[in-house]
N, C-alpha and C positions, 0 to 999 in steps of 0.2 A: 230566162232568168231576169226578174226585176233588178234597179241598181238600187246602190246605196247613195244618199243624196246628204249632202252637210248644207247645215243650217248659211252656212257664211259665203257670199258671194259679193260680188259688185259687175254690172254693166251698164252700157251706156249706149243711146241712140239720137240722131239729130235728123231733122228734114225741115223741106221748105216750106213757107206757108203765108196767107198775103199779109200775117204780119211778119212777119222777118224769119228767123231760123229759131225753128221750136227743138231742145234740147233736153231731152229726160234719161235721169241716172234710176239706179236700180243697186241699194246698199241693204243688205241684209247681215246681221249675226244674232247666234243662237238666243232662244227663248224657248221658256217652257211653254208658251201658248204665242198665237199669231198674235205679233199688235206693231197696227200700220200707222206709219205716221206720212203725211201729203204736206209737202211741201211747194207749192205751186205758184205761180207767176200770177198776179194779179187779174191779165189777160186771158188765164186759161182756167177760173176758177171754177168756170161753168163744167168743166170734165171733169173733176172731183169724185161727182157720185160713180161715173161710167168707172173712173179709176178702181176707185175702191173695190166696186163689183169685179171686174177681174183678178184683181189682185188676190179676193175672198176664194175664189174659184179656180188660181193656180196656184197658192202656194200655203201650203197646212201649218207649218209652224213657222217662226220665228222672229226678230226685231228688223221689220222692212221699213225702207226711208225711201220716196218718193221725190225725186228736185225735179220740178218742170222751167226750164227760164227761156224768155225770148228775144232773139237780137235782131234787132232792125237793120235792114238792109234799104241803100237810098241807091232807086233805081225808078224807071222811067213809071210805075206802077207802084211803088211804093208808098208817094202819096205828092197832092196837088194846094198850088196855093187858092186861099180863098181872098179873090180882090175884095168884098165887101168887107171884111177885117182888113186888108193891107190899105185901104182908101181910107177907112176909120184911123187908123195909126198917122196915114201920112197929113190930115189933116190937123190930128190933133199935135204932133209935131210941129207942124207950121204952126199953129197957134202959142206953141210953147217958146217957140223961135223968135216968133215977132214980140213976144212980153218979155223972152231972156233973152236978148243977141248973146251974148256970154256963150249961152249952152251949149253941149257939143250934140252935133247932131247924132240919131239912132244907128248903128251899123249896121249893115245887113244882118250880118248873125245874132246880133239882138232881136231885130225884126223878125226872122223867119223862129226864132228860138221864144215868140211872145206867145201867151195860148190864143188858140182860134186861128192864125195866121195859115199852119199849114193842115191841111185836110192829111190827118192817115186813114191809109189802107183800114178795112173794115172788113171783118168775116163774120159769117152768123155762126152760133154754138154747134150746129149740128156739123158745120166744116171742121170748125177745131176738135171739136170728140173724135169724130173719126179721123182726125191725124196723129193726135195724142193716143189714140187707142192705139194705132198702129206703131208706134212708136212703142208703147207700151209691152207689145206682141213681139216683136223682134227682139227688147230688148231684154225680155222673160223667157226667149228662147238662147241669148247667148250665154244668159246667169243661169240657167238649168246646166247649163252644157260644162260651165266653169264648177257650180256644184256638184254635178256629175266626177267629175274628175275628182275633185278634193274629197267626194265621200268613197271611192273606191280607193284612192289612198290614203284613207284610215280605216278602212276596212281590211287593208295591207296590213296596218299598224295593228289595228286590233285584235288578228288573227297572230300575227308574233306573239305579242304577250300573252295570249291563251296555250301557243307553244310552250314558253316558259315555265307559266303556272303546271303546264302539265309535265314538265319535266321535273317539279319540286314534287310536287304529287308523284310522281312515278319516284323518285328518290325515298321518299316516306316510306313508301308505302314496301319496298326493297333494305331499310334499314330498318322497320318498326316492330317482324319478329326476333330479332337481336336485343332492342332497345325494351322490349316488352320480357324476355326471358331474363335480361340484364336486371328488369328492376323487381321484377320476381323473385329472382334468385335473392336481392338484398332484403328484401320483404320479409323472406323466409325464415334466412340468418338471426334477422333483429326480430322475431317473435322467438323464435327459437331460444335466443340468449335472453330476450326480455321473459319471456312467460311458461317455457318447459318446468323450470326447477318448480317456481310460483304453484303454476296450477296443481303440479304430484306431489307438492306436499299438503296443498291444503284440499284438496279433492279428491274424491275419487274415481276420475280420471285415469285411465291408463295414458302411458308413454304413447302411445300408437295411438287412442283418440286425441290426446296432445298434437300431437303431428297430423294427423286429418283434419284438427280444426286450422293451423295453422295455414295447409296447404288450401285448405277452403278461402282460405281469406285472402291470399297470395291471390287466389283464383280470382277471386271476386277483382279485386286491386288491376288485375293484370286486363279485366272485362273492363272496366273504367277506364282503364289511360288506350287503350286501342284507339285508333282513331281511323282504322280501315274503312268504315263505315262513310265517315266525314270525307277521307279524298276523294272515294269514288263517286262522291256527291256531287264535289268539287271538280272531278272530270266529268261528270255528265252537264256540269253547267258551262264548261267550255266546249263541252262539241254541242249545246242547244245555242250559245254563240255562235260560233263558226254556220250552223246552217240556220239562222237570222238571219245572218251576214251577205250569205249565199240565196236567199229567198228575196233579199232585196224590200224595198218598199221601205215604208214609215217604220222605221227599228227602234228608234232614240229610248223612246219610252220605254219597249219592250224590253232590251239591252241596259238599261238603269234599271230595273228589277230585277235580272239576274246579277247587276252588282252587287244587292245588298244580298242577294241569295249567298254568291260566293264569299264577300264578307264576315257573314256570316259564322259559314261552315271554318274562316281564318282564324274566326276569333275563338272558336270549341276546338280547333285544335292547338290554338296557342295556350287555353286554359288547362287543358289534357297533359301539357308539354312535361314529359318523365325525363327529359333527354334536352341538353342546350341545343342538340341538330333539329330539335321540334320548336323550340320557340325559334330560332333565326328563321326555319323555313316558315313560320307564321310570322314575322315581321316582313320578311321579304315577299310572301303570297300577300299581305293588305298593302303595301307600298305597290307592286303592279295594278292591284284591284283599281286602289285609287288613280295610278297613272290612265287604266282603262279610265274611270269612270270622266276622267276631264275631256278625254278625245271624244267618250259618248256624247258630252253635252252640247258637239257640236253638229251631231248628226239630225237627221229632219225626221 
């Protein structure tokens, strides 16, 4: 069984390298299409494209943020002074000395802090790609594993509320030939009273086609407000949920189309509604829909 995987994660990975410690984050939340944004350390700009092509090739939807930064480390290998800049400094110094006695002289950490003084560490493009790539990789395996989890539990979440709806739907569907004979029977009444007397004196009509046409139109009234049709619509699109769900894979999209499906099917039985126990259960079937449909938005 495939998983279900949500759009929203975060992870992080760090290693060494001969410029200092190269650190890459990994911030994803939901989008209806992939769009990558690199944010990258001036140092490592040359790994951009390698980035990007991974990035295109593991992850299908969402709003991903890339930080690459690097921190130097001062160690025997980190980097070297250059006397031919420190001889340049110390001369022109002396010359600024002997025209300002006044002046105060350079400090060391000015001088080592001046450009050209100290020689950094140098790595070629092809060393930093494949460190950043690697970095990359580890840190696309621990955000799979965090998205793993958060999309199996909303996949938990998702499968309750289709519990629910199906419990409103089985309710309906257990109170609706009650609610259907209930407004038939008033149907009846009120032709009855309205149009018996009306039609036998001015037609010729018998009493008894009177009452066949009446019962005809109750009939028809009572086919209209049904809405057996629409639940079990509406439970066939919570068990095509549930085994989405169970099938695993890219769902988001799939799962937002059966929201408008179920939607839908909300809104024709709230316009149906013969009975207040028909609208509530249509205001409260499109309030779950919708609460589904925000958890969808986060799925991959």
């Amino acid at each position: 069984m495939s998983q279900v995987y949500s759009m929203t994660g975060y992870a992080a990975a760090q290693a060494p390298s001969p410029l200092g410690i190269i650190s890459l984050e990994v911030r994803s939340v939901n989008s209806r299409f992939l769009d990558l944004t690199l944010r990258t350390a001036d140092e490592l700009k040359c790994t951009e494209t390698t980035l990007r092509s991974i990035l295109t090739q593991s992850v299908g939807r969402g709003k991903v943020e890339i930080r690459t930064g690097v921190k130097a480390e001062l160690n025997e290998t980190s980097g070297s002074i250059n006397p031919a800049a420190l001889s340049l400094i110390q001369k022109l110094q002396a010359e600024v000395l002997s025209a300002l006695p006044d002046a105060r002289p350079m400090s060391a950490a000015e001088i080592l802090a001046y450009p050209g003084v100290v020689r950094t560490a140098e790595a070629n493009p092809e060393e930093l790609t494949k460190i950043v790539s690697g970095l990359l990789t580890t840190a696309l395996e621990a955000f799979k594993k965090s998205a793993e989890r958060e999309g199996a539990a909303l996949a938990e979440v998702l499968k309750g509320y289709c519990d629910k709806i199906d419990a409103i739907a089985d309710a309906v569907q257990v109170r609706m030939p009650d609610i259907v004979a209930a407004a038939q029977a008033k149907l009846t009444q009120r032709l009855e009273d309205a149009l018996s007397k009306a039609l036998t004196a001015h037609s010729q009509l018998t009493s008894e086609e009177v009452s066949d046409r009446i019962r005809t139109e109750a009939t028809l009234y009572a086919m209209k407000i049904d809405v057996d049709e629409e639940v079990n619509r509406l439970k066939t699109h919570t068990k095509e949920v549930r085994r989405v769900l169970t099938a695993g894979g890219p769902v988001g999209k799939r799962l937002d189309f059966l929201m408008q499906e179920m939607n839908r099917e909300a809104n024709t039985l709230g316009s149906k509604a013969a009975a207040i126990e028909m609208t509530d259960a249509s205001l409260n079937l499109k309030l779950l829909i919708e609460q589904m449909r925000e958890q969808i938005q986060n799925l991959a």
